[in-house]
C-alpha positions in Angstrom: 2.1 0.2 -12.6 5.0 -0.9 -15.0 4.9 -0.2 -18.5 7.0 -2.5 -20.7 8.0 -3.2 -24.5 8.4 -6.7 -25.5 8.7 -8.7 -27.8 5.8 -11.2 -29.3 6.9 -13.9 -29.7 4.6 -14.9 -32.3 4.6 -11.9 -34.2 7.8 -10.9 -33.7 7.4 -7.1 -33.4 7.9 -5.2 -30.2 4.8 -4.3 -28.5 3.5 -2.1 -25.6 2.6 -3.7 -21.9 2.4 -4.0 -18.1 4.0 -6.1 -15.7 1.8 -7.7 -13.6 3.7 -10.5 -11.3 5.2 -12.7 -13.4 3.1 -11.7 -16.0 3.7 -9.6 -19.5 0.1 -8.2 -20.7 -0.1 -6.3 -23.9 -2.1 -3.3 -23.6 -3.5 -2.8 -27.0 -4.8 -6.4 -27.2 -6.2 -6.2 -23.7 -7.6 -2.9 -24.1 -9.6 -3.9 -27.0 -10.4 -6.9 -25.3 -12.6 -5.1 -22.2 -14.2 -3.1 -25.2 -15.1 -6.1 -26.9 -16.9 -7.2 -23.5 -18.7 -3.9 -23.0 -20.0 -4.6 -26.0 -17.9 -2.6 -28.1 -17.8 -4.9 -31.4 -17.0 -2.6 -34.3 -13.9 -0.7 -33.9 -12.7 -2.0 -30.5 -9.1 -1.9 -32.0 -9.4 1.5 -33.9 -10.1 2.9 -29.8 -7.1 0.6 -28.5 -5.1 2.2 -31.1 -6.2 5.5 -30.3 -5.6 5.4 -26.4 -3.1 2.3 -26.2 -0.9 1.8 -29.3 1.6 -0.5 -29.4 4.6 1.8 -28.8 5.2 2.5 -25.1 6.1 6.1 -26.0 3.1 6.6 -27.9 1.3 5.0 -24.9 3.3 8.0 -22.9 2.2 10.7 -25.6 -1.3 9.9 -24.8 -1.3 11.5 -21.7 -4.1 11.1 -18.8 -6.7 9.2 -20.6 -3.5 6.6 -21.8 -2.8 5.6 -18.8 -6.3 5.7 -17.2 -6.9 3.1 -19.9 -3.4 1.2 -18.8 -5.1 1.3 -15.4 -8.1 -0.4 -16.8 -6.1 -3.1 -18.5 -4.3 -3.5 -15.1 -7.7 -4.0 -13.1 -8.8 -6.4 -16.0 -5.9 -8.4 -16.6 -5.4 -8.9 -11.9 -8.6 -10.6 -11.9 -7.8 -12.7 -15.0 -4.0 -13.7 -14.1 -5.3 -14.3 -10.6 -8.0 -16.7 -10.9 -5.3 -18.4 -14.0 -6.7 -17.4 -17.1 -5.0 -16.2 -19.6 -5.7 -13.0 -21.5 -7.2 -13.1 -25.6 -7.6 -10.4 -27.6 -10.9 -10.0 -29.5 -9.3 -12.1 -33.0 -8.0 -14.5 -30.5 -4.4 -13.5 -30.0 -2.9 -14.5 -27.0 -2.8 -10.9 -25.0 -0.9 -12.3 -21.5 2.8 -13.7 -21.1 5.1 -15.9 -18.8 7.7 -13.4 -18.3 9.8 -16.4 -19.4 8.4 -16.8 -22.8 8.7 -13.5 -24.2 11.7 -10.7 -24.7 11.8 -7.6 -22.6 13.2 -4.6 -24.9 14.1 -1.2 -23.5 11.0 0.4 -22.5 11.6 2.9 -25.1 13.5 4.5 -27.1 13.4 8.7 -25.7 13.3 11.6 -28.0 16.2 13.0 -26.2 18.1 12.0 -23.3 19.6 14.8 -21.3 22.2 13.4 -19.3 23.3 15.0 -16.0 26.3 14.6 -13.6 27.5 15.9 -10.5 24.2 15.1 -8.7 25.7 12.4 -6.7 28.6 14.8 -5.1 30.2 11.2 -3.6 30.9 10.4 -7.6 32.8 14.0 -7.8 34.9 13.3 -5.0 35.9 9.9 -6.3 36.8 11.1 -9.1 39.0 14.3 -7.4 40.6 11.7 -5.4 41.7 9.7 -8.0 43.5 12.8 -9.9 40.7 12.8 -12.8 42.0 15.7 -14.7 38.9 17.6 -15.7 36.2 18.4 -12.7 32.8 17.4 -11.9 31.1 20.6 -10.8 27.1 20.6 -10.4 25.0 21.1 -12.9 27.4 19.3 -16.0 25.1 18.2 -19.0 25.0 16.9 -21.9 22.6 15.1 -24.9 22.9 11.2 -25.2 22.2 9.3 -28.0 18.9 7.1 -28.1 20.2 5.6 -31.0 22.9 3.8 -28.3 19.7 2.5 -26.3 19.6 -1.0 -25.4 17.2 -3.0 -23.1 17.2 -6.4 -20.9 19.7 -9.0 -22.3 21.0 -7.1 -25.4 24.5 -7.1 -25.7 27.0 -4.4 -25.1 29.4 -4.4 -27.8 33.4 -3.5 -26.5 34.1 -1.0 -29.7 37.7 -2.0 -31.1 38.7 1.6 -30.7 38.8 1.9 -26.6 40.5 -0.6 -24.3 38.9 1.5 -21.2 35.3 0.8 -21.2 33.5 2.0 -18.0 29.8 1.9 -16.6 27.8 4.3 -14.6 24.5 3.2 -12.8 22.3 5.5 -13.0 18.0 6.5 -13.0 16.5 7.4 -15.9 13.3 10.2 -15.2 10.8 9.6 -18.1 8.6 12.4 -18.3 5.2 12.0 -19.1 4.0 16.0 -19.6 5.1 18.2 -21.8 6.7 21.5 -20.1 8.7 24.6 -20.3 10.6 26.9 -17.7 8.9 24.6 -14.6 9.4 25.1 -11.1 10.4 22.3 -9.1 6.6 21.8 -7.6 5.6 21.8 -11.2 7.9 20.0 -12.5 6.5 16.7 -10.5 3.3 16.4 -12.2 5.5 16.2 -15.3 7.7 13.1 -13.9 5.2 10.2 -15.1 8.1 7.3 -13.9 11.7 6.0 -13.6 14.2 3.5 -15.2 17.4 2.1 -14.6 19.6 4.2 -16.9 23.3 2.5 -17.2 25.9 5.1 -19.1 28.6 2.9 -20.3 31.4 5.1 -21.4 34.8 4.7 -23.4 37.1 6.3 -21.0 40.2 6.8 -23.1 38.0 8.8 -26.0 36.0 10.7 -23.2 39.5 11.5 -21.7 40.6 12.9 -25.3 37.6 14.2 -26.0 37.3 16.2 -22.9 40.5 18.1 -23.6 38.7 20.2 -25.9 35.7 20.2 -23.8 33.0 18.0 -25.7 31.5 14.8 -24.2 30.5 12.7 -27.6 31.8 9.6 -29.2 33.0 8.6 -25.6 29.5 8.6 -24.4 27.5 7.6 -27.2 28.3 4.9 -29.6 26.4 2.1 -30.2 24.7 -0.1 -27.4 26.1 2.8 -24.8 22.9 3.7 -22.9 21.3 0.3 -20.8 17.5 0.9 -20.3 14.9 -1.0 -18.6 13.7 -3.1 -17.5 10.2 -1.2 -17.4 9.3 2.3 -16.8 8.0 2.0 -13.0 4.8 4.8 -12.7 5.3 7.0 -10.2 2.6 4.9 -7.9 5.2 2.2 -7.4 8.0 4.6 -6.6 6.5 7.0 -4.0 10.1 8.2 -2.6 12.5 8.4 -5.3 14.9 9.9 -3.0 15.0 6.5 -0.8 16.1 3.7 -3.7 18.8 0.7 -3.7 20.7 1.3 -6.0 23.6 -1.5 -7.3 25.8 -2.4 -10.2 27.5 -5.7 -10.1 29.6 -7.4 -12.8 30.1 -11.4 -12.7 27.6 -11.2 -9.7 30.6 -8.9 -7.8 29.4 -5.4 -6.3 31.0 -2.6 -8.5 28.5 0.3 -7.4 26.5 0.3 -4.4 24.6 3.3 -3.4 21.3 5.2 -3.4 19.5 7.7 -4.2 19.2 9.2 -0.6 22.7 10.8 -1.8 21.8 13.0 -4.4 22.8 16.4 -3.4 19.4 17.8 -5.3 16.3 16.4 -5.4 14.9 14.6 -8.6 11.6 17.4 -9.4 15.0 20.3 -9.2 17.1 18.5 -11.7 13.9 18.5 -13.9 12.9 22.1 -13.1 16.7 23.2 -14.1 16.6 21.0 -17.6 13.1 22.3 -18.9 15.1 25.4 -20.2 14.3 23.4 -23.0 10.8 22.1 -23.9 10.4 18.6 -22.4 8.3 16.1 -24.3 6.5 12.5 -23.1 9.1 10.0 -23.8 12.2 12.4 -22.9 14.4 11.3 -20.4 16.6 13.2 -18.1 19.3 11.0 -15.5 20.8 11.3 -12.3 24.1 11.2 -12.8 26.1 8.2 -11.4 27.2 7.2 -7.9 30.7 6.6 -6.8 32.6 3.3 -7.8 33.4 3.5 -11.6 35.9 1.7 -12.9 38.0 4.6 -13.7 38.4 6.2 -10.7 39.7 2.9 -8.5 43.0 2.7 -7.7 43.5 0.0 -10.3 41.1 1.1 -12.9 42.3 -1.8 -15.9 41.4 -4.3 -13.2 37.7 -3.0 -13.3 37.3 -2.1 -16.4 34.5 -3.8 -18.4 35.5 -6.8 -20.8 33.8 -9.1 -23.8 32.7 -12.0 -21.5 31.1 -9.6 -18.6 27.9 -10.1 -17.6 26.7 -7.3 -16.3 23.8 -6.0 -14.0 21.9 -2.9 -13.3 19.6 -3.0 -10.6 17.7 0.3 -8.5 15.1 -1.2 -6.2 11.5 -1.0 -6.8 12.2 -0.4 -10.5 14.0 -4.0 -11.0 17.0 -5.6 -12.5 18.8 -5.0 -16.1 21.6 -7.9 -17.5 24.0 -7.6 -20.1 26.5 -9.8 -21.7 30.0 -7.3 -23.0 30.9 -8.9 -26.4 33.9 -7.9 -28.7 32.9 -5.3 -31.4 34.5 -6.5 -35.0 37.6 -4.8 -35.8 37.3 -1.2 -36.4 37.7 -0.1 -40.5 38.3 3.7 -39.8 39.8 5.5 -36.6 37.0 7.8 -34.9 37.6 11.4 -35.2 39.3 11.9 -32.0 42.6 13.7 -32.2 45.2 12.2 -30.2 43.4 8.8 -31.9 45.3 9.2 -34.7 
């Protein structure tokens, strides 16, 4: 199963659903839809609220019986879609989409997103070959802002303040159980699925930055962290160690890789982070695989400019595109020393 946000296009607010072929179905709608047909007449929406609400990570904080019901909505809306119908909730709202005719939004927004590197070693050694001054050792973290989130589509804005703008496939790991201290056995019942996680990154302020040992501004400004294009459930990716993974930019390979080369496995990169409590809707990364922009031997050439479009793609989880677009001219300098 893949969960989704989207946008109605007739309502205009962003909204919970699946992905079922080429097919957008909102869960709440749907939901109340099969209660409606049980025979459910009075508060067949107050239930769908309860165990489907229209925020995916709501959908996510609802635990087992949330997505038992999501599985339900999937088995109803197959037969539906299949035989051609389209889906109507119980006021008659239209509950089923053409992909085509509505917006996919990041899948969510996470209460925090703990972002790893040094996972992919081939990424470290890059980057030691290229005379990147500050190491990548195992184990490097550090907190991303989900403020910066974007989904399928949006645009990345090129901030007037770098003129080295980088990106860094990625996968996101959404948890889906709240957990503390796990070991790596427990910590896969607390996966629930994956994204495609891109970390785009201002170079020349990380490079700065990192002189006094922080990773912030360079990380996290606004539109900085690509997510999407759904949250794939851990039925559709049963080996997460064994995924596609490619970043291309005008249709041109940049980053081509998998996740076969992590150096640890996904459920130990989760056991290590719960340190701190995980919640349902956190989202912990990979770390990126080896062709950035700034480790090449002619990093300005690859660097990212207004006018890219870009793509993110991991297989079985599907395909994110971007357009890079100039940010407005900056008013104040950030608060980066050598900046000034």
């Amino acid at each position: 199963m893949r969960l989704v946000t989207y946008r109605n296009p007739y309502t205009m607010e962003d909204r919970s659903g699946l992905l079922h072929a080429d097919q957008v179905v909102d869960l709440n709608s749907s939901y109340a839809a099969i209660l409606y047909r049980e025979g459910i007449t009075e508060g067949a929406y107050r239930i769908a609220d309860g165990l489907l609400p229209t925020s995916t990570i709501d959908v996510l904080r609802g635990g087992r019986r949330s997505l038992d019901a999501a599985r339900e909505v999937l088995e109803f809306a197959s037969k539906m879609i299949d035989t051609g119908k389209t889906i109507e909730g119980p006021r008659g709202e239209r509950a089923s989409f053409r992909a085509g005719e509505v917006k996919l939004r990041a899948p969510l927004r996470p209460g925090k997103i703990i972002h790893t590197a040094g996972n992919f070693r081939e990424h470290a050694k890059e980057a030691q070959k290229a005379g990147w001054e500050f190491p990548i050792p195992q184990w490097i973290s550090f907190l991303k802002n989900p403020d910066a989130v974007v989904g399928p589509e949006d645009p990345v804005i090129y901030p007037s303040y770098t003129k080295e703008l980088d990106y860094e496939l990625e996968m996101g790991i959404i948890i889906g159980k709240k957990c503390k201290e796990v070991t790596p056995e427990e910590a896969v019942d607390c996966i629930v699925g994956y994204t495609v996680f891109n970390d785009i990154t201002a170079r020349d302020i990380q490079r700065m930055e990192m002189k006094n040992g922080l990773l912030n501004l360079g990380k996290n400004m606004d539109t900085f962290a690509i997510l999407g294009p759904c949250i794939a459930l851990r039925d559709e990716v049963p080996d997460p160690h064994n995924l596609k993974m490619e970043f291309r930019v005008n249709g041109e390979p940049r980053q081509q890789s998998g996740t076969w080369n992590l150096s640890v496995k996904v459920p130990e990169i989760v056991s290590r982070y719960s340190v701190v409590t995980l919640y349902p809707g956190d989202m912990i990364s990979t770390g990126t695989v080896s062709g950035v922009a700034a480790f090449r031997e002619d990093p300005f050439k690859y660097y990212l400019k207004p006018g890219d479009v870009i793509e993110s793609e991991i297989e079985r989880i599907g395909v994110v595109r971007n357009t890079v677009v100039a940010g407005p001219p900056g008013r104040i300098k950030p608060p980066v020393s050598e900046s000034q």
